[in-house]
N, C-alpha and C positions, 0 to 999 in steps of 0.2 A: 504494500500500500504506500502511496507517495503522494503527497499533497502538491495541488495547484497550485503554483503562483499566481498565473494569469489564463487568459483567453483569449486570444486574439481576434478582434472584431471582425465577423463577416466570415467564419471559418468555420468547418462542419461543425466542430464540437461547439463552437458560441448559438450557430443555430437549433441546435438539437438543445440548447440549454443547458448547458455545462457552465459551471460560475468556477469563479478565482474564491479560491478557500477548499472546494470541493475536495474529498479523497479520493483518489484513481484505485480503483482496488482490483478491476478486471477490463478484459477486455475481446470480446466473443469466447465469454467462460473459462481462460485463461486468466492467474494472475500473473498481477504485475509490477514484480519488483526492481528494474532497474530498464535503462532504454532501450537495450537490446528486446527486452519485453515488448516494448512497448512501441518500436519501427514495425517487429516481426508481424505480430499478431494486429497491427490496426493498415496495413496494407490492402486489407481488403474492402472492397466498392461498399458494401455493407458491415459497418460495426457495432456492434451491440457493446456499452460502453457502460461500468457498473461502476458507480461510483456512492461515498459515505458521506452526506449531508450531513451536520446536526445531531449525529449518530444514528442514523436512516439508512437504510440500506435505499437506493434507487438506480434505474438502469435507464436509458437513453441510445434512441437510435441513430448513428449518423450517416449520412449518404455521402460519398463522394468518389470523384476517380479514383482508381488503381495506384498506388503507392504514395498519393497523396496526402498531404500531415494534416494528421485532425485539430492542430491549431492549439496545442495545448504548450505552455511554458511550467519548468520547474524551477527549482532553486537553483540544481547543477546541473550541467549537462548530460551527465550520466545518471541522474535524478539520487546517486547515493554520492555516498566519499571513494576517492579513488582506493584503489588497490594495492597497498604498499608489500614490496618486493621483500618478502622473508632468506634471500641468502646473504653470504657475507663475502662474494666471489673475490677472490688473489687480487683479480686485474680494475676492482669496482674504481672509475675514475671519480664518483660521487666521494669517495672515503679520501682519495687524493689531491680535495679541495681545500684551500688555505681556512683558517677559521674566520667569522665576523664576515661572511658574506650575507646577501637577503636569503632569510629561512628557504625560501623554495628554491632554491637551487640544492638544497641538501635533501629533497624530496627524493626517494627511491619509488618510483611505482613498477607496479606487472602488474600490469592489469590485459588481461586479454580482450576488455569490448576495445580498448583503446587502439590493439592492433587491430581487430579488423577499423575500424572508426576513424584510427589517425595515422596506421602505419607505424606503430609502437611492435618493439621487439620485444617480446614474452618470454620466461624461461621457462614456463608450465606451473613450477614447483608448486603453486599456491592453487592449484585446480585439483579439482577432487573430480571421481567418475562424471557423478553429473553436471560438472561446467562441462566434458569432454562430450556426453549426450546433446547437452545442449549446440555446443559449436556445430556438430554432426548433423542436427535435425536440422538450424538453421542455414545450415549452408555456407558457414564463416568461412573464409579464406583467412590466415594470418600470419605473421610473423614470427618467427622462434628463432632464439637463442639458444643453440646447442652446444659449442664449443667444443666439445667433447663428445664420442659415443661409447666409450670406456669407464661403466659404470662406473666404477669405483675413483676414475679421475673425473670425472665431474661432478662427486661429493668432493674430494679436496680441495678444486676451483673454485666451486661456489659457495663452499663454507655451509653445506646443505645436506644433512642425513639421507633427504628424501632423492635430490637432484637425481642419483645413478636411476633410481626406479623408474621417474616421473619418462624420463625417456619413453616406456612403453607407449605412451602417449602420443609420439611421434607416428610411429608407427598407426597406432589405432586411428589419427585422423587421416594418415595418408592411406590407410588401407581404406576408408568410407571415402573416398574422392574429396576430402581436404585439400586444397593447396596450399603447397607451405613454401613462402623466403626463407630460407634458414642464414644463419650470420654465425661464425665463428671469430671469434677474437683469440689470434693466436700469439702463444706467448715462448716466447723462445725457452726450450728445457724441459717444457710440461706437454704444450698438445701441438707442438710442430712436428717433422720428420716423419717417424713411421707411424706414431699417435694420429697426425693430420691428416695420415693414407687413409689408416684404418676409418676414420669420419669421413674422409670422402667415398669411400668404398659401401658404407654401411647406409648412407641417404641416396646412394646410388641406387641402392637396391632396391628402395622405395619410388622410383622414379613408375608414371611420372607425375608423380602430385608434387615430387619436389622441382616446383619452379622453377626458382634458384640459390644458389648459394654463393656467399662471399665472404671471404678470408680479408681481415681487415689484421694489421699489427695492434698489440696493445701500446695504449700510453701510459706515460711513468713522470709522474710530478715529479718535483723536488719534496713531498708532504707526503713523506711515505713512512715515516717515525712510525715503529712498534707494526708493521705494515708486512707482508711476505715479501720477501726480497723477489724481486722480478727484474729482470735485465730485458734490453729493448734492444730490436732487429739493425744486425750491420750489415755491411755490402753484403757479406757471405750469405748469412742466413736469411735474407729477404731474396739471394739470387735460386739460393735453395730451398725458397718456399714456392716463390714462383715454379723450377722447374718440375716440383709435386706438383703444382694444380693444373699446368699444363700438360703433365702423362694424363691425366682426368680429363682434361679438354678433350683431349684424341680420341680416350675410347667413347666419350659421352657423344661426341660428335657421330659416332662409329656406329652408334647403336640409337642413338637417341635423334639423331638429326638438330643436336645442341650441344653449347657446352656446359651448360648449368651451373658451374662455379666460376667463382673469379676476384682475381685478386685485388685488392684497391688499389687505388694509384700512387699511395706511398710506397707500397712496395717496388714498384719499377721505378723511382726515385733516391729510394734507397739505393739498391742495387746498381744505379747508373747506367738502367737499361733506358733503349727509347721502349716511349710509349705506343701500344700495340694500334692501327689503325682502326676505324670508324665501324667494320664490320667483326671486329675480334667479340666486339661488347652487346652485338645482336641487337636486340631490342632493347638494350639500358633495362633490363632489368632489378639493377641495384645501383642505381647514382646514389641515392639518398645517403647509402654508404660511399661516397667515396670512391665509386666504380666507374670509372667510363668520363668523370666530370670533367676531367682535366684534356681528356679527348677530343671532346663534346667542343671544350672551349676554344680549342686551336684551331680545329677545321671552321668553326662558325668564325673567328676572329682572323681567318685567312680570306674565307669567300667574300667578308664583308671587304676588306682589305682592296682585296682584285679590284672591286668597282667604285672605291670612297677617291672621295674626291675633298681639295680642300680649298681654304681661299688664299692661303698663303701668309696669313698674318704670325706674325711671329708669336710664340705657345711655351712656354715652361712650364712643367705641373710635376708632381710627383706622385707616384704610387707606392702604397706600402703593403709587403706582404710576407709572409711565413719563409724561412729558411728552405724550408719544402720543396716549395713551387716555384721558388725565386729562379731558379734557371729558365722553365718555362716561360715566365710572365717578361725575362727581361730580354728572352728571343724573339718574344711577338711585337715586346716594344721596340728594340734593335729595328725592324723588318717596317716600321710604321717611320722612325729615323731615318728611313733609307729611302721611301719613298716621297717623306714631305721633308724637308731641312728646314724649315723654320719652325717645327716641331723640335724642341728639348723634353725628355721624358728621364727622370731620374725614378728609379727603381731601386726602392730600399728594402731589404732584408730587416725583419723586425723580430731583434733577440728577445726571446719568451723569460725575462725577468719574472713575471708576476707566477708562472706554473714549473719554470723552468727550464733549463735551456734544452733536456730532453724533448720540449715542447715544439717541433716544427713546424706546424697546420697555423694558414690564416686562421682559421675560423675561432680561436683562442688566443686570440692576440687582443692585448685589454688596452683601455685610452692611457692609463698610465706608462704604458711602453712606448705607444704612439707619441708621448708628449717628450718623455724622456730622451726616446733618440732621433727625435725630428726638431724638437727646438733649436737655437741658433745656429738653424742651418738654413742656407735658400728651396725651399720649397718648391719655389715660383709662387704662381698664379691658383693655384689648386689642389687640394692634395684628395686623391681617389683611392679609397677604402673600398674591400668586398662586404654586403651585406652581412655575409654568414660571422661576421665580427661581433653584431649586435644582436641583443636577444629578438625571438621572431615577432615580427608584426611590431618593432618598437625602434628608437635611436639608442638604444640604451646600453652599451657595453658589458662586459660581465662583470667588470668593478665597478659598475651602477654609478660611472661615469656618462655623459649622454655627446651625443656630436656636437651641439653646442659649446658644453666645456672644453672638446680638445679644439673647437675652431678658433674660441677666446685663449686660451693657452698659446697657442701656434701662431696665432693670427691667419688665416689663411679659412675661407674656403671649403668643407670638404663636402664629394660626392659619392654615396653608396654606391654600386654596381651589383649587378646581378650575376648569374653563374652564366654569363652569355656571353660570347664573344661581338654579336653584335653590339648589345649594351656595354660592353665596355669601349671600342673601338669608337663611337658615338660619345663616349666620354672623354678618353682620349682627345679627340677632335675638337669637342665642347660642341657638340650639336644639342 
């Protein structure tokens, strides 16, 4: 049962008479405890909708098209509290966060409506038989965090009694036509080498409900006091993770007409491979991770290239970005140099002081770094930041610094960009 906030005017349930206060308790004799309930079962053209007045049981009919929302508002989105994550995994970067940050960022959820709902990776642990009936009856597609198929090393990773069991569960959805992402975060010592065979070998076998899969490196703050020692991937062992998951590419390709796993783009940066071309990554099945993105951005930030055109006025600006990608970003700018000359583009490498210098990713580079190694220096005209620096949907940094403070810091200008090549080249430009 889950109380109405509101009702939206002019909306099947406002006309059938549903009010803001009511209790949702059912819905075509179903109840209904959270919004997975409550998408599944009010999808149909006729709903029979039971709800607790005043302590009254009363039921109300609504009409409307096919998968259309019956217009009802809760408190949360998920109409409960989220799902907080019960293990205590090696590699948890949540545990490797400085202290005196804002409370939700030390949030752990798994919540599994939130993978299917937002593309949230789930380890299982916290589901019992019937969340797994449910996902199944529903038809959930979602995301899991496996990292392991080695019962007993995926209790030790996850810091989790249950984690080796919950695994079955993998299986049971992919065996009911589940599709699953799966995501390994591998960590050198523990589930690379023949441990990572054996995980690619064992999701294989489930195929093909397994989507896909992608092998990301783990990250390792400097805040890792009283913490499991973990060491992070070098040339070697990033070139020898890749050449695991590409034996897997061949036979998946062989058998499957895919490659189903894949490595993120740290790894061939590490390693000091080029990046594999535009059809390695198939359908971008796992950008979100990291797969494919950096790909993505060179062919878009070439094509646009070919046909940009400029007016010739003289341009200094600067970009700042992760140790990482900085070769990348400072070839494409290079190639933008060369074709307009009144274009200056300085491209800075932004050392991870606030996580640590293990810390190579844009996307964790804080304004306090930005201010620190960009002050008393010439900028130019502009200084272009990628999006994924600031928390989503906000200017906000993760030291709850905002774009505003580093622009008055700096003095200068700054412009977010997008994971596109066109959007940045367009920035670049100053169109």
């Amino acid at each position: 049962m889950v109380k109405i906030k509101s009702v939206i005017n002019g909306s099947p349930a406002y006309e059938c008479g549903i009010a803001e206060g009511d209790i949702l308790v059912s819905i075509n004799g179903n109840t209904i405890k959270d919004v997975l309930d409550y998408m599944y079962y009010a999808a149909d053209v006729n709903v029979e909708i039971g709800i607790l007045r005043n302590g009254e049981e009363m039921k109300f009919t609504a009409r409307k098209d096919e998968y259309d929302d019956l217009g009802l508002e809760f408190d949360t989105f998920l109409m409960d509290s989220k799902r907080r994550c019960s293990n205590k995994c090696v590699f948890c970067f949540i545990d490797q966060m400085p202290p005196g940050m804002r409370e939700t960022l030390y949030f752990k959820d798994d919540d599994a409506r939130l993978s299917f709902l937002q593309g949230n990776y789930v380890t299982l642990t916290n589901l019992k038989d019937e969340d797994i009936d449910r996902i199944i009856k529903m038809k959930l597609n979602i995301n899991v965090s496996v990292h392991t198929t080695n019962p007993e090393l995926r209790v030790k990773m996850m810091g989790n009694r249950f984690a080796g069991e919950k695994l079955k569960y993998i299986r049971r959805l992919a065996e009911n036509g589940i599709s699953l992402n799966c995501q390994v975060v591998c960590c050198p010592d523990l589930n690379d080498g023949d441990e990572l065979r054996r995980t690619l070998s064992d999701l294989g076998g489930l195929m093909p409900n397994i989507s896909s899969m992608a092998v990301v490196p783990v990250g390792v703050t400097k805040y890792r006091e009283n913490l499991f020692p973990l060491k992070t991937f070098d040339k070697k062992g990033a070139g020898e993770t890749i050449d695991i998951i590409e034996e897997f590419q061949t036979e998946f390709l062989e058998k499957y007409g895919t490659r189903v796993v894949f490595p993120s783009d740290e790894f061939f940066l590490t390693a000091e491979r080029e990046l594999p071309d535009m059809a390695y990554y198939e359908d971008f099945p796992q950008f979100e991770n990291g797969v494919g993105m950096l790909r993505s951005l060179i062919d878009e930030f070439e094509n646009a290239l070919e046909d940009a055109e400029y007016n010739g006025d003289e341009r200094h600006i600067t970009i700042a970005t992760g140790y990482c990608p900085y070769p990348v970003i400072k070839r494409l700018c290079d190639s933008v140099e060369n074709k307009f000359s009144s274009i200056k583009i300085d491209v800075v490498p932004i050392r991870n002081d606030f996580f640590g210098n293990t810390i190579t990713v844009t996307g964790l580079i804080t304004a306090g770094d930005l201010i620190s190694q960009l002050k008393g220096r010439d900028n130019g005209t502009e200084l272009l930041i990628s999006q994924c620096m600031l928390m989503q949907n906000s200017n906000i940094f993760l030291d709850d610094k905002t774009i505003s403070d580093v622009e008055n810091e700096l003095d200068i200008k700054i412009k977010a960009t997008q994971n596109d090549g066109y959007d940045l080249l367009d920035a670049i430009l100053g169109v």
